[in-house]
C-alpha positions in Angstrom: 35.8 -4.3 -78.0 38.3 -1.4 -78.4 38.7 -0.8 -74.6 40.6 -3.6 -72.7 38.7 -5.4 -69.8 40.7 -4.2 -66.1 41.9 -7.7 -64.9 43.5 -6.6 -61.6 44.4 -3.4 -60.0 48.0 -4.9 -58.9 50.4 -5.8 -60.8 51.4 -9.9 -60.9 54.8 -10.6 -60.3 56.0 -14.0 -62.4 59.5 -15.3 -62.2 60.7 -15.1 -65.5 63.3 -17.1 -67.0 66.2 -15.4 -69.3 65.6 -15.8 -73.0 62.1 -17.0 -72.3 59.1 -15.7 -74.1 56.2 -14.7 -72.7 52.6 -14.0 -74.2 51.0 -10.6 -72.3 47.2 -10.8 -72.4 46.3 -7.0 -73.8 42.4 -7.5 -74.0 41.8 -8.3 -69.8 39.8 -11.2 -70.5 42.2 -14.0 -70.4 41.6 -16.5 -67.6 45.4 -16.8 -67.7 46.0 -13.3 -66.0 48.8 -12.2 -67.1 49.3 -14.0 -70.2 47.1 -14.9 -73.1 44.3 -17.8 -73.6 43.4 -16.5 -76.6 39.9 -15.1 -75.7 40.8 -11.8 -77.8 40.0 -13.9 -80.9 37.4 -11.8 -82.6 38.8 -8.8 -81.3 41.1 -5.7 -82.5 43.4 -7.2 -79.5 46.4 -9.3 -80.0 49.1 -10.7 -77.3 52.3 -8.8 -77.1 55.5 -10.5 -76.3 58.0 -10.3 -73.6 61.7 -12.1 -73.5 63.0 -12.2 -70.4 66.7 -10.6 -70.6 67.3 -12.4 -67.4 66.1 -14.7 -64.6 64.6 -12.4 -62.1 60.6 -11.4 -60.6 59.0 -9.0 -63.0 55.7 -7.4 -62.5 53.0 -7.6 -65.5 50.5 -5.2 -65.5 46.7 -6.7 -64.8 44.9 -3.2 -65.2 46.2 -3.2 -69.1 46.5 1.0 -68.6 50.6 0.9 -68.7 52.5 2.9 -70.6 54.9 0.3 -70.6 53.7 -2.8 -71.5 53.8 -5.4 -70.3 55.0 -4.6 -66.9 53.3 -2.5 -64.5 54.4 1.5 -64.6 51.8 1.9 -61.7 48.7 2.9 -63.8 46.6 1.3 -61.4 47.1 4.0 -59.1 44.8 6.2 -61.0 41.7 4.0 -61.4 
């Protein structure tokens, strides 16, 4: 698998907490959209990380065709 799995064509707002991490799922296949389950085991995927800088709504990206991971940079617009 070299090409991530679309998991959503709209991003997934989460309200983050400040100096929180957070596990993006990269591969699509999580069950966990957006974060990882670990289903990229096996895989050339790997989770990437987020801290939260503050408390506030972010949006994720669930198409995993940002620019900007892990949040959304509107991607989805083109698929």
């Amino acid at each position: 698998m070299s090409e991530p799995v679309v998991a959503g064509t709209a991003p997934i707002g989460v309200a983050v907490e400040s100096g929180k991490s957070y596990w993006w799922c990269t591969c699509g296949r999580s069950s966990k959209q957006p974060f990882c389950d670990g289903s990229h085991k096996g895989s050339d995927f790997a989770p990437q990380q987020y801290v939260a800088s503050e408390s506030k709504t972010v949006y994720f990206c669930a198409c995993k065709a940002t620019k900007n991971g892990p949040l959304c940079d509107g991607s989805h617009k083109a698929l």
